[in-house]
Structure formats: structure tokens, C-alpha cells
PDBQT receptor file of N, H, CA, C and O in Angstrom, charges set to zero:
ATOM      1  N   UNK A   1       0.833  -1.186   0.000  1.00  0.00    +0.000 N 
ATOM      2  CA  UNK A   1       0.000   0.000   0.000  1.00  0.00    +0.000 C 
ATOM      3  C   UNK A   1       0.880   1.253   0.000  1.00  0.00    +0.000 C 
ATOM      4  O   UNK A   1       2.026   1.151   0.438  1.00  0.00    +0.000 OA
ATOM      5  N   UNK A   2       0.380   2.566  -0.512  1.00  0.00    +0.000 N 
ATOM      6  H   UNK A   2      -0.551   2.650  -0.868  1.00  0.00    +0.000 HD
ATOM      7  CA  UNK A   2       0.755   3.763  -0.592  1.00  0.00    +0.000 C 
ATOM      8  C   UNK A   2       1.106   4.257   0.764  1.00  0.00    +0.000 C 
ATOM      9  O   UNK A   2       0.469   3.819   1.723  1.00  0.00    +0.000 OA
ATOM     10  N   UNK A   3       2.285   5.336   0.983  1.00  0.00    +0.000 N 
ATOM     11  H   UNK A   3       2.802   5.691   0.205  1.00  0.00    +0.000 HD
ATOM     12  CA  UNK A   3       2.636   5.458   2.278  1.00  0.00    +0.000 C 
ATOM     13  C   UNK A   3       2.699   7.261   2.179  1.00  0.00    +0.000 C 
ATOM     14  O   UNK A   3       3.205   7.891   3.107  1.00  0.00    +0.000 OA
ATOM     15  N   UNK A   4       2.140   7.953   0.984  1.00  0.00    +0.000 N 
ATOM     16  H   UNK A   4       1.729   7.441   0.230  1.00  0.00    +0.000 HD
ATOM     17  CA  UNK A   4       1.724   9.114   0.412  1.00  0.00    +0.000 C 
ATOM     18  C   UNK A   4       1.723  10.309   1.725  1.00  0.00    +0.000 C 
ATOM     19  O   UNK A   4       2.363  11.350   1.878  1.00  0.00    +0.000 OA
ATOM     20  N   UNK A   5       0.543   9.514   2.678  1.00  0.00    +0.000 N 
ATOM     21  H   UNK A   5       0.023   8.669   2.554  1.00  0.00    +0.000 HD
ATOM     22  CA  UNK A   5       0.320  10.710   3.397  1.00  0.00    +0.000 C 
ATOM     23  C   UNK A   5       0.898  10.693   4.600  1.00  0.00    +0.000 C 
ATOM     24  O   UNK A   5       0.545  11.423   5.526  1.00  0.00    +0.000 OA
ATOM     25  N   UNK A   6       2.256   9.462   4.680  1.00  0.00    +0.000 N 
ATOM     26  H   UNK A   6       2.542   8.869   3.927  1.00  0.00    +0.000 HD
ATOM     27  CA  UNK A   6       3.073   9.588   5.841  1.00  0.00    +0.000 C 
ATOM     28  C   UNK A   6       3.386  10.837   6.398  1.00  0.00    +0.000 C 
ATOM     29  O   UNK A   6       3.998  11.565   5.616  1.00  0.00    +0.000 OA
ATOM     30  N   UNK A   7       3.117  11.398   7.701  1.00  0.00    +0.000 N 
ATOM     31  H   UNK A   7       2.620  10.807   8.337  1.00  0.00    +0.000 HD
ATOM     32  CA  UNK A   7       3.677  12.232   8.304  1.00  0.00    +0.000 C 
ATOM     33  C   UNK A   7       2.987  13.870   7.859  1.00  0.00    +0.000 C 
ATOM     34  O   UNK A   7       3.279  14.915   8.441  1.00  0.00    +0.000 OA
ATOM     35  N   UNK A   8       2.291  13.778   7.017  1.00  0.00    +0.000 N 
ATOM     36  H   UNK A   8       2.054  12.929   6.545  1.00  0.00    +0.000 HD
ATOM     37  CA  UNK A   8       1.760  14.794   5.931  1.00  0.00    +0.000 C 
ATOM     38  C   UNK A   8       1.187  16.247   7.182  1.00  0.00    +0.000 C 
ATOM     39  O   UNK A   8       1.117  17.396   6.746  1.00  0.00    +0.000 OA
ATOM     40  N   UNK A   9       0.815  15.915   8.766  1.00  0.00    +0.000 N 
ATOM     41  H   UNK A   9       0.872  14.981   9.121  1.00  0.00    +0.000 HD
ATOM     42  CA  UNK A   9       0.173  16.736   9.538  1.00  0.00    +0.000 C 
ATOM     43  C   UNK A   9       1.844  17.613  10.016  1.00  0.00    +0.000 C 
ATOM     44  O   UNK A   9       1.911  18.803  10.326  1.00  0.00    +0.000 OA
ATOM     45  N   UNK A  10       2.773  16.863   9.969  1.00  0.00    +0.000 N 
ATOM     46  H   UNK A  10       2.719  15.896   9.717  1.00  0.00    +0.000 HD
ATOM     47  CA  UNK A  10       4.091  17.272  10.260  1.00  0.00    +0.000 C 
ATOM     48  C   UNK A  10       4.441  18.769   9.479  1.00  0.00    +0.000 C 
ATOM     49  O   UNK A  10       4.504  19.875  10.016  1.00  0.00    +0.000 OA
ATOM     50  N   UNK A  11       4.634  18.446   8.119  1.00  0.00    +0.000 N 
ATOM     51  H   UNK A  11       4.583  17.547   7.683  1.00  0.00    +0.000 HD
ATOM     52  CA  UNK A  11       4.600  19.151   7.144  1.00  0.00    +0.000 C 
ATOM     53  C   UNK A  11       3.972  20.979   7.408  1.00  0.00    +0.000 C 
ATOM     54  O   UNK A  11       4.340  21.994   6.817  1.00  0.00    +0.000 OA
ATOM     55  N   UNK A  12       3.166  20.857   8.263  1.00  0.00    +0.000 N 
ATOM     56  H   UNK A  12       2.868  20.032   8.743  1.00  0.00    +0.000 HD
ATOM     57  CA  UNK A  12       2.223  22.174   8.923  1.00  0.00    +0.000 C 
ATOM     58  C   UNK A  12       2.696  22.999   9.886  1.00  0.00    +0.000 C 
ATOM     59  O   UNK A  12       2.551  24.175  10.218  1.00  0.00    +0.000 OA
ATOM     60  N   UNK A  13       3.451  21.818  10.327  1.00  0.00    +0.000 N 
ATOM     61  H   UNK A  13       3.569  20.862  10.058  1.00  0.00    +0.000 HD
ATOM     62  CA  UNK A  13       4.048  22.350  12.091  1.00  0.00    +0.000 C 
ATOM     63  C   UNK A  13       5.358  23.028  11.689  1.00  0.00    +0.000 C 
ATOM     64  O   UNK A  13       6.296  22.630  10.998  1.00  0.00    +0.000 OA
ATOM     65  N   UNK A  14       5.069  24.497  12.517  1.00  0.00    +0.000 N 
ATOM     66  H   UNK A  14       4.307  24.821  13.078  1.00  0.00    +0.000 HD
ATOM     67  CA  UNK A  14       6.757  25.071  12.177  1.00  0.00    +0.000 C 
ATOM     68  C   UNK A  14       8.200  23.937  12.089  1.00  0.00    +0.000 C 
ATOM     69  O   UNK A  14       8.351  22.899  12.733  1.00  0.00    +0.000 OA
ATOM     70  N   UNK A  15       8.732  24.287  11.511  1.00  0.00    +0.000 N 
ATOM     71  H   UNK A  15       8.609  25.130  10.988  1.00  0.00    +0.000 HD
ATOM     72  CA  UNK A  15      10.647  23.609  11.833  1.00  0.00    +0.000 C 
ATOM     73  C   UNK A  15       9.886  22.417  11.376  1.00  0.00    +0.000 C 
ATOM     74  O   UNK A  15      10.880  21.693  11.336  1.00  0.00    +0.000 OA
ATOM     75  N   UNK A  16       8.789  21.520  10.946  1.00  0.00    +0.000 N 
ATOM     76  H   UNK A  16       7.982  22.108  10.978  1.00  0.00    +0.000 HD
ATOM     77  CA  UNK A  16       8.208  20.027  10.906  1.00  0.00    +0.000 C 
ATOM     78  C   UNK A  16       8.331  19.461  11.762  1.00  0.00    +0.000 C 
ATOM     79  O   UNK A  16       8.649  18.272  11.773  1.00  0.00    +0.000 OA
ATOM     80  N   UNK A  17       8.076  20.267  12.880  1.00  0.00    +0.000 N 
ATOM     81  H   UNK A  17       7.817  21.233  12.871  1.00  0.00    +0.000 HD
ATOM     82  CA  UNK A  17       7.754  19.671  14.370  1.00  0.00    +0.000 C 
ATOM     83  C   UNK A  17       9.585  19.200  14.973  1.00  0.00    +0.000 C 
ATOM     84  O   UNK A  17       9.895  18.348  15.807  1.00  0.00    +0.000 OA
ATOM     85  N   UNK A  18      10.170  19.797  14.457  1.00  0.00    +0.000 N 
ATOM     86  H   UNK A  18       9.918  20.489  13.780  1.00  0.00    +0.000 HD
ATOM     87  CA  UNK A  18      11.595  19.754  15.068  1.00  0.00    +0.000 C 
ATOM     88  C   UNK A  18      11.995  20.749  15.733  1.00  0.00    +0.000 C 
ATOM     89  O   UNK A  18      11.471  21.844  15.529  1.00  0.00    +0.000 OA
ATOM     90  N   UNK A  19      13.169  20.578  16.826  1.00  0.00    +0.000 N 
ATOM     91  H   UNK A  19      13.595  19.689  16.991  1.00  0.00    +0.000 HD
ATOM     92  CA  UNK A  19      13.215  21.679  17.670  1.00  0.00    +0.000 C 
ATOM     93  C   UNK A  19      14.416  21.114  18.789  1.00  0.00    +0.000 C 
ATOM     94  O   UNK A  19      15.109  20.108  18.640  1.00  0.00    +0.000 OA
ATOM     95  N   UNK A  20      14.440  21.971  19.825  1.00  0.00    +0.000 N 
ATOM     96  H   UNK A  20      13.878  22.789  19.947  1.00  0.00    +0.000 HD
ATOM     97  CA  UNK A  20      14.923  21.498  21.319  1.00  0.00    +0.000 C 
ATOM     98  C   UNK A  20      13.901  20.967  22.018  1.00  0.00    +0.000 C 
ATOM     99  O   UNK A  20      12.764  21.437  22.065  1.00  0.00    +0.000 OA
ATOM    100  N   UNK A  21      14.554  19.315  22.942  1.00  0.00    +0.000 N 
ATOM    101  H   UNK A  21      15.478  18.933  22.903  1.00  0.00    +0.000 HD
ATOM    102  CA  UNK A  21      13.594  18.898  24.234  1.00  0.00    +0.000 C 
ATOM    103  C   UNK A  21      13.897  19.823  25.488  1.00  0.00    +0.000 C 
ATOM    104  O   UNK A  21      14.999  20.089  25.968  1.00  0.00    +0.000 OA
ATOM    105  N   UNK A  22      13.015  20.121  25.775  1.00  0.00    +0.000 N 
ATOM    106  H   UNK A  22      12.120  19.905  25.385  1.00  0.00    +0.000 HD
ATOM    107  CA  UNK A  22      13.255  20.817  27.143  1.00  0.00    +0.000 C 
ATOM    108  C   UNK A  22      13.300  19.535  28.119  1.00  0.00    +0.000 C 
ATOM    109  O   UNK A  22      12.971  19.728  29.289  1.00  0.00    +0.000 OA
ATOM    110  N   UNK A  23      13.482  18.922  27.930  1.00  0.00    +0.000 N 
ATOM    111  H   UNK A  23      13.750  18.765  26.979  1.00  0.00    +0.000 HD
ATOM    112  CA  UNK A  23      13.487  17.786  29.224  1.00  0.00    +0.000 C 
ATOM    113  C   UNK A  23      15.420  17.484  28.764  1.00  0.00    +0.000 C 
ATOM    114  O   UNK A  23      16.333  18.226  29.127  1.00  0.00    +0.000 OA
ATOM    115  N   UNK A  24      15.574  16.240  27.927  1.00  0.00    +0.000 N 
ATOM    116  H   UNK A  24      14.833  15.638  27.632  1.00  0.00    +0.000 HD
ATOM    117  CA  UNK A  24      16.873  16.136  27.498  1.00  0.00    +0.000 C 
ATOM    118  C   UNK A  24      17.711  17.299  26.626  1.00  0.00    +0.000 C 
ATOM    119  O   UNK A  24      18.901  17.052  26.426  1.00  0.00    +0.000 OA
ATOM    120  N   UNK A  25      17.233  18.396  26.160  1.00  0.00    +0.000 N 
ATOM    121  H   UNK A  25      16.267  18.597  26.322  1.00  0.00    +0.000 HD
ATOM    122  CA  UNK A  25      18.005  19.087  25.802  1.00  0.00    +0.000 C 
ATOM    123  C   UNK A  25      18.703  18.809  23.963  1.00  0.00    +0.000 C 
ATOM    124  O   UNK A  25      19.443  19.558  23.324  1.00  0.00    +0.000 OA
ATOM    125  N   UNK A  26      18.104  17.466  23.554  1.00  0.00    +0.000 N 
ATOM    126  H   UNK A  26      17.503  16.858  24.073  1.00  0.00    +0.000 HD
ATOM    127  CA  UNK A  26      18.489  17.396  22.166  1.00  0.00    +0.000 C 
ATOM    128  C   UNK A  26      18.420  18.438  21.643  1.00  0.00    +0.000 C 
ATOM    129  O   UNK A  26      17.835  19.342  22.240  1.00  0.00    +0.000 OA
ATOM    130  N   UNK A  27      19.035  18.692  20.253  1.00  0.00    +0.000 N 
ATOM    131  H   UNK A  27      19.510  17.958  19.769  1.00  0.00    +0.000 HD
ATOM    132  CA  UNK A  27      18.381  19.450  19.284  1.00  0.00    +0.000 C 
ATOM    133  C   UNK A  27      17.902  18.702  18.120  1.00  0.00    +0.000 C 
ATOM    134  O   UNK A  27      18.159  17.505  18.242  1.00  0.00    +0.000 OA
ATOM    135  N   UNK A  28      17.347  18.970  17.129  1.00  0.00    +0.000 N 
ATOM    136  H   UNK A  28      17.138  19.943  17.030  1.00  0.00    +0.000 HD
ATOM    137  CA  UNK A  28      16.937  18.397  15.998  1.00  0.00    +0.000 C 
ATOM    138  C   UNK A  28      16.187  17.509  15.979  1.00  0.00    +0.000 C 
ATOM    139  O   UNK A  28      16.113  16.862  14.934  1.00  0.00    +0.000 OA
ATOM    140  N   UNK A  29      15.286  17.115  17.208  1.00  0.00    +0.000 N 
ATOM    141  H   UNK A  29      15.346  17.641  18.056  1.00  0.00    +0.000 HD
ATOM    142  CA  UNK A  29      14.225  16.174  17.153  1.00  0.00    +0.000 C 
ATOM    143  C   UNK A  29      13.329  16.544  17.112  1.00  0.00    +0.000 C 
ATOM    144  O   UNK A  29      13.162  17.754  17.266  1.00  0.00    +0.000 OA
ATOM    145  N   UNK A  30      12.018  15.469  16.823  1.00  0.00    +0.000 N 
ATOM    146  H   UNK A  30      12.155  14.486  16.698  1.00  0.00    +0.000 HD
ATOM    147  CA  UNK A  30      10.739  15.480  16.491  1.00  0.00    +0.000 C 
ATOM    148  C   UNK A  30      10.266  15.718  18.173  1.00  0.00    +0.000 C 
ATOM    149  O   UNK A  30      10.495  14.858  19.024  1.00  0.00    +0.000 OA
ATOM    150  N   UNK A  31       9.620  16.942  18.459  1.00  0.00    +0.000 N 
ATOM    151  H   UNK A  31       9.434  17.641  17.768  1.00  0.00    +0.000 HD
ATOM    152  CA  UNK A  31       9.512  17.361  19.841  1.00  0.00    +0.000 C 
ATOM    153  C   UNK A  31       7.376  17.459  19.274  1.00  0.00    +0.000 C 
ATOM    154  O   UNK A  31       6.698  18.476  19.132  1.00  0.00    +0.000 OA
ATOM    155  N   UNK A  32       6.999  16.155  19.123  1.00  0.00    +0.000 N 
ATOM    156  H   UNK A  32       7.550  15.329  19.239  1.00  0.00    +0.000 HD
ATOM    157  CA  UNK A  32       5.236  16.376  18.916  1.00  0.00    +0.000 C 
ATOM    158  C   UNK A  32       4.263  15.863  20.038  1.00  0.00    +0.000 C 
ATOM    159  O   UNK A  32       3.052  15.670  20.156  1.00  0.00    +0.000 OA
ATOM    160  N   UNK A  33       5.409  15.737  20.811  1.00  0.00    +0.000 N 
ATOM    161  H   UNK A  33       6.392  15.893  20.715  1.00  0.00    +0.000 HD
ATOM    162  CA  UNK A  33       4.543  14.847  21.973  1.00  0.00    +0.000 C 
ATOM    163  C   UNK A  33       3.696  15.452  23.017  1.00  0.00    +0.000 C 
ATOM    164  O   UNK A  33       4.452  15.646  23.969  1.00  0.00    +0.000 OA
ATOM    165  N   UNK A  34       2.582  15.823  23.299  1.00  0.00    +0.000 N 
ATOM    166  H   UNK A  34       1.969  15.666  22.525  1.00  0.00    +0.000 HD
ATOM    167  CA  UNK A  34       2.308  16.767  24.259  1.00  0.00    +0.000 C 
ATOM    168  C   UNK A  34       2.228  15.978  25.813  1.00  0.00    +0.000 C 
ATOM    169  O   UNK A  34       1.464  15.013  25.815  1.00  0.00    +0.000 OA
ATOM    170  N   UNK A  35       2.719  16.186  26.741  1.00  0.00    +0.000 N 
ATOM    171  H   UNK A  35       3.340  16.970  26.740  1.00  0.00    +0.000 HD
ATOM    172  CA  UNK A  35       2.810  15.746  28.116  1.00  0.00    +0.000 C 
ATOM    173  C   UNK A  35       2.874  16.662  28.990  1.00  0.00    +0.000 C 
ATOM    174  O   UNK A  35       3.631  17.578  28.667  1.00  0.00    +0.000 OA
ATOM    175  N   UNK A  36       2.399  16.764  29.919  1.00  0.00    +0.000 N 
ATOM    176  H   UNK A  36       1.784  16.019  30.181  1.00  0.00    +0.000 HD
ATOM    177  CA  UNK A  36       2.346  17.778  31.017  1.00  0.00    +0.000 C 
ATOM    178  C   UNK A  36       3.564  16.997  32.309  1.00  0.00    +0.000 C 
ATOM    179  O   UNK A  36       3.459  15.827  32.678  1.00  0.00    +0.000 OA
ATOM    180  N   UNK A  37       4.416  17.762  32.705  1.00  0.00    +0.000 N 
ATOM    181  H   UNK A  37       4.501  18.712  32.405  1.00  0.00    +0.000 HD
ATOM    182  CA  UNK A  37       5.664  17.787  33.366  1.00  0.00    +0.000 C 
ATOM    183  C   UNK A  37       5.581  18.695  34.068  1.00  0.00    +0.000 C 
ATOM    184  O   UNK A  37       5.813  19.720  33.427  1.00  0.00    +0.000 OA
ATOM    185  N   UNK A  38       5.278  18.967  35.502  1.00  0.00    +0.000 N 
ATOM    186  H   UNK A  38       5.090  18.135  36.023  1.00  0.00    +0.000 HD
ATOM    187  CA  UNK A  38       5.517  19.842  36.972  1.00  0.00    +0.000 C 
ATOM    188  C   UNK A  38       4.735  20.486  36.595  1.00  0.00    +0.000 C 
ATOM    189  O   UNK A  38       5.098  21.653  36.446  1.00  0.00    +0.000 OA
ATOM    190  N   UNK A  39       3.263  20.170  36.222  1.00  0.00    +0.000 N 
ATOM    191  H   UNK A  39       2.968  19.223  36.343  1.00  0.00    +0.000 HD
ATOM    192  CA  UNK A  39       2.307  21.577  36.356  1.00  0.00    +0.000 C 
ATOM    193  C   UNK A  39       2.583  21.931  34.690  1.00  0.00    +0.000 C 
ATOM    194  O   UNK A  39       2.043  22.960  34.285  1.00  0.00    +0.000 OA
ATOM    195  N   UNK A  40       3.098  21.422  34.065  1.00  0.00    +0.000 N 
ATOM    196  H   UNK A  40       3.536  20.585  34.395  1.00  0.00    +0.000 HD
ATOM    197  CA  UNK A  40       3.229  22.389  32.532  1.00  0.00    +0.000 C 
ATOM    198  C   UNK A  40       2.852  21.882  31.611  1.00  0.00    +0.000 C 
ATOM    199  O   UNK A  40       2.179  20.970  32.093  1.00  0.00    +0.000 OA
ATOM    200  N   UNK A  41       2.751  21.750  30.008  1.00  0.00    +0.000 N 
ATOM    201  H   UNK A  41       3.297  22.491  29.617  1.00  0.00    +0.000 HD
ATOM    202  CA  UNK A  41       2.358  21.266  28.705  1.00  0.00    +0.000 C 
ATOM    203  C   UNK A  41       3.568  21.095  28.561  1.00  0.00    +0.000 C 
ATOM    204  O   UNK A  41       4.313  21.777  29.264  1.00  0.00    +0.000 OA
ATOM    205  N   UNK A  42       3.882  20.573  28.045  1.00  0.00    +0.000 N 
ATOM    206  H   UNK A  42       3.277  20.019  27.474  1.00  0.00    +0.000 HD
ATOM    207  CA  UNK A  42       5.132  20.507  27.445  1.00  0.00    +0.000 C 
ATOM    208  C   UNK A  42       5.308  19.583  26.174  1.00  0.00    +0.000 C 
ATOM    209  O   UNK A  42       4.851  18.440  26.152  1.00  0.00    +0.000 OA
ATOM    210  N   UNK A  43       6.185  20.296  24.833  1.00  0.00    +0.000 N 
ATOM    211  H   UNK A  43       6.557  21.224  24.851  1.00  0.00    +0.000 HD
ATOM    212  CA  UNK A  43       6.070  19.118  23.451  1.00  0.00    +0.000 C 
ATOM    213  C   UNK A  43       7.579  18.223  23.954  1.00  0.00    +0.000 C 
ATOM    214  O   UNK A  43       8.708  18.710  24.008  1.00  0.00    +0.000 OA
ATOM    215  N   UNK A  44       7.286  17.175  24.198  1.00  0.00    +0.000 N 
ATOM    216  H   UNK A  44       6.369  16.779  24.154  1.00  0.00    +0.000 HD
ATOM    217  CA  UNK A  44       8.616  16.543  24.141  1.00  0.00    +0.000 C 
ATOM    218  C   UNK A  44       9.170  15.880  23.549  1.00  0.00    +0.000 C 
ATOM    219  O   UNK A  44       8.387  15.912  22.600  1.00  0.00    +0.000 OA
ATOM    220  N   UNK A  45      10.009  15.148  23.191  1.00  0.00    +0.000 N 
ATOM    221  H   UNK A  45      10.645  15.121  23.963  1.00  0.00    +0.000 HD
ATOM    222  CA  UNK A  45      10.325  13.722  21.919  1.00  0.00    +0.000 C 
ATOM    223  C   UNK A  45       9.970  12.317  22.512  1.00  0.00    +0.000 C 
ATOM    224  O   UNK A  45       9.262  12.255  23.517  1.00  0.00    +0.000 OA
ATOM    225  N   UNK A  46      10.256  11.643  22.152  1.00  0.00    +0.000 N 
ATOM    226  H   UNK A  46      10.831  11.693  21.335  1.00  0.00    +0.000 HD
ATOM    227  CA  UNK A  46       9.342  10.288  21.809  1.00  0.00    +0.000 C 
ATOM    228  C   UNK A  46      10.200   9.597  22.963  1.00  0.00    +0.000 C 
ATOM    229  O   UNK A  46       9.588   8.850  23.727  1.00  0.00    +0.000 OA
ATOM    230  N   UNK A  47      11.558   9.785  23.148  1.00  0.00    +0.000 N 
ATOM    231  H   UNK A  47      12.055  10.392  22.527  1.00  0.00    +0.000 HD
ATOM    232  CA  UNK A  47      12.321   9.177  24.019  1.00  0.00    +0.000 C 
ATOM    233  C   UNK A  47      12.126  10.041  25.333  1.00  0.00    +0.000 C 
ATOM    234  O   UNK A  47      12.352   9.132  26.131  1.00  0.00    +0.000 OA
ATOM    235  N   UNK A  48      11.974  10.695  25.808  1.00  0.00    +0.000 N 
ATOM    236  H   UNK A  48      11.790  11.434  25.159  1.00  0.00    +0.000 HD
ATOM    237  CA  UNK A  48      11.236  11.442  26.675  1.00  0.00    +0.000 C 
ATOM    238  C   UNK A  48      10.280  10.779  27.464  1.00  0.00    +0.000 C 
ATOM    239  O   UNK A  48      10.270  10.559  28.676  1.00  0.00    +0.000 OA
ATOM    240  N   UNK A  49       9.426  10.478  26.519  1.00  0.00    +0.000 N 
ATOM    241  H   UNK A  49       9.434  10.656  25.535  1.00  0.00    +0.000 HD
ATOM    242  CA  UNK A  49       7.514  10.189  26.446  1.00  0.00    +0.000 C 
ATOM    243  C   UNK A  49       8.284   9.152  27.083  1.00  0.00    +0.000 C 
ATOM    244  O   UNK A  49       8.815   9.416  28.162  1.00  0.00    +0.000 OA
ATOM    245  N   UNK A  50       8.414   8.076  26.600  1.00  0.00    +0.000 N 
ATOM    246  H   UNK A  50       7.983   7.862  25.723  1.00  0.00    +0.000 HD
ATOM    247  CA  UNK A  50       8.815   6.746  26.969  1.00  0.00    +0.000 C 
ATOM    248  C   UNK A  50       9.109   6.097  28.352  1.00  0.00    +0.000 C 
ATOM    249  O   UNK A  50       8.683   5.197  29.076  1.00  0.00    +0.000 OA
ATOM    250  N   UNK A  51      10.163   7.141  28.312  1.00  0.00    +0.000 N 
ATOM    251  H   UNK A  51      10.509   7.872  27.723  1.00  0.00    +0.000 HD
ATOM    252  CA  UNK A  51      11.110   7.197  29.703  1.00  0.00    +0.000 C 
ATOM    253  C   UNK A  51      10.043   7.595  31.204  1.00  0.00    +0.000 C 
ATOM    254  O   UNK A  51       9.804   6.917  32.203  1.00  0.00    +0.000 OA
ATOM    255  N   UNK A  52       9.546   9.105  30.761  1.00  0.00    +0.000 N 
ATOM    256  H   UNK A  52       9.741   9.656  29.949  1.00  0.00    +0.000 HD
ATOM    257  CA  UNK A  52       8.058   9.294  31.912  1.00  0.00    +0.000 C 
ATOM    258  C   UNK A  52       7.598   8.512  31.852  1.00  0.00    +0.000 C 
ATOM    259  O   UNK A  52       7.752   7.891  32.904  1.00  0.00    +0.000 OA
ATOM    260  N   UNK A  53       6.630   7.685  30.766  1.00  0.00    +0.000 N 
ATOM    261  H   UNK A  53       6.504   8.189  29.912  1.00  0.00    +0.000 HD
ATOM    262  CA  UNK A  53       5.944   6.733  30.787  1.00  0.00    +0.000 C 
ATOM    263  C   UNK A  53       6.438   5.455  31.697  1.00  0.00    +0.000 C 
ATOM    264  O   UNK A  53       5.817   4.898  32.602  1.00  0.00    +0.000 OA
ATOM    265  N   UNK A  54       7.510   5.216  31.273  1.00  0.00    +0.000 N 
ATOM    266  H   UNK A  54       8.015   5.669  30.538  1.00  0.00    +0.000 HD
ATOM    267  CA  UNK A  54       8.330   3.849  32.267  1.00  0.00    +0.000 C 
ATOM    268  C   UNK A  54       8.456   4.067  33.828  1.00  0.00    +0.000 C 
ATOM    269  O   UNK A  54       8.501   3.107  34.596  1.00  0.00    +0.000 OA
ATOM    270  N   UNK A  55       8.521   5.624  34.335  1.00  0.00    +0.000 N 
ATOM    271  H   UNK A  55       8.485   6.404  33.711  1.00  0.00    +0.000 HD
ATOM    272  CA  UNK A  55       9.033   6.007  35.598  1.00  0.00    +0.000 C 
ATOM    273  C   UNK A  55       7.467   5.927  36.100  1.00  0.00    +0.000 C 
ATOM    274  O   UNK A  55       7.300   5.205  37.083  1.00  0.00    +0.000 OA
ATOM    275  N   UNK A  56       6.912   6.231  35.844  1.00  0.00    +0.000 N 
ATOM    276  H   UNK A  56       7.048   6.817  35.045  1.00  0.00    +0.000 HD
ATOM    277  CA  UNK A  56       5.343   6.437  36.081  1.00  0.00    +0.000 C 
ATOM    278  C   UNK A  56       4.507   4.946  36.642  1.00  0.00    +0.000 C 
ATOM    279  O   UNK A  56       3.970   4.804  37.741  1.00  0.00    +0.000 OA
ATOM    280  N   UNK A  57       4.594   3.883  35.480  1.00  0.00    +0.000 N 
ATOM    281  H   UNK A  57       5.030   3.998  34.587  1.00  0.00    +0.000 HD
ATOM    282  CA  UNK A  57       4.590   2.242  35.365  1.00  0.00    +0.000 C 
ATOM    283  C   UNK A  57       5.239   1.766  36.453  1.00  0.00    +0.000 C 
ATOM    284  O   UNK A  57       4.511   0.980  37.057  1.00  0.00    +0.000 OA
ATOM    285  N   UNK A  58       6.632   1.952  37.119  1.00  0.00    +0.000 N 
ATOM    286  H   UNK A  58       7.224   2.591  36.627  1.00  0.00    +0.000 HD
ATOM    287  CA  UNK A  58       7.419   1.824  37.862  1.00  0.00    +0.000 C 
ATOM    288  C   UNK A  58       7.032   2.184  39.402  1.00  0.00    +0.000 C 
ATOM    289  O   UNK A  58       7.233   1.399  40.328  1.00  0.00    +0.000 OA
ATOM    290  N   UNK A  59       6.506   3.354  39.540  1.00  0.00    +0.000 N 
ATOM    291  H   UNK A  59       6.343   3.992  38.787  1.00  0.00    +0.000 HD
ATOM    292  CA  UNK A  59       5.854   3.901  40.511  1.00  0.00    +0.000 C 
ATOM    293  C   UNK A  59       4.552   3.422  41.556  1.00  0.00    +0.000 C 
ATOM    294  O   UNK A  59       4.353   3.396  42.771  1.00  0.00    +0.000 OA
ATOM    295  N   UNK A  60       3.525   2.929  39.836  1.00  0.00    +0.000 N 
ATOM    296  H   UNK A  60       3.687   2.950  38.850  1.00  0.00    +0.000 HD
ATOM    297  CA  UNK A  60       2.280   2.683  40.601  1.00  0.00    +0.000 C 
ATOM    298  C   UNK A  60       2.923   1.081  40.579  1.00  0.00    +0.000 C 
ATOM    299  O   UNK A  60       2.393   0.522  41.539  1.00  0.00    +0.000 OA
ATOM    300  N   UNK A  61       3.712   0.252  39.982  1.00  0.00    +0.000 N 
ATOM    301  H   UNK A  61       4.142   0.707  39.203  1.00  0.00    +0.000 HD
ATOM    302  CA  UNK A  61       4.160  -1.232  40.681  1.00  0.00    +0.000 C 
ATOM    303  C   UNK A  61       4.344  -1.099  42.190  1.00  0.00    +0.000 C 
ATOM    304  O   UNK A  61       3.800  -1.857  42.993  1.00  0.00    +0.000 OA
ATOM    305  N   UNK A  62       5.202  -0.013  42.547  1.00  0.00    +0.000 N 
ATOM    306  H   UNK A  62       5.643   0.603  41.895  1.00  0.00    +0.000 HD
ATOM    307  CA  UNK A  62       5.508  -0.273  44.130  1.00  0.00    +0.000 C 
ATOM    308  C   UNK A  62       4.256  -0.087  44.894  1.00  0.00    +0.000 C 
ATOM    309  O   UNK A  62       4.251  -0.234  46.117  1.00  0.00    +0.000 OA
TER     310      UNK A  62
């Protein structure tokens, strides 16, 4: 199948949704993730997301 409209909402977003993480500090990543961090919104990257996500999982186990 056609893969045409891969990513196509990207394309809209200033920089194509690239930028600095305010969490890790990369540059040049895909920062589309919206998560709220200490009270805030925040766009973060995917490795970010992940990582909260895992610390979070980790948390409600104990």
C-alpha cells in the first residue's frame, strides 16, 4: 500500500515539528509529543515520552 500521506500533519508544524527537548536538551528532534511535566504542557520527543511513561509504570508497581 501507498505510504503518500506519511507524516503529511508534520509538514504544517513550524521547523516540521523539530526543535529542542526541554526535558533532554536534544536538538533536531521530532519534539510532537504533548505531556504535562511539573504543572506544565510541554512538546517533548518520543524518548522522553517513553522514559516518563516507564518512571510512572514503575511507581504505581511499588
Amino acid at each position: 500500500m501507498s505510504k503518500a500521506h506519511r507524516g503529511k500533519g508534520l509538514m504544517e508544524v513550524v521547523g516540521r515539528g523539530r526543535g529542542a527537548c526541554p526535558i533532554c536538551k536534544r536538538e533536531g528532534v521530532k519534539v510532537v509529543y504533548e505531556q504535562e511535566v511539573e504543572g506544565q504542557k510541554l512538546k517533548i520527543c518520543k524518548t522522553c515520552k517513553a522514559t516518563l511513561a516507564n518512571k510512572k509504570k514503575a511507581a504505581v508497581a511499588k
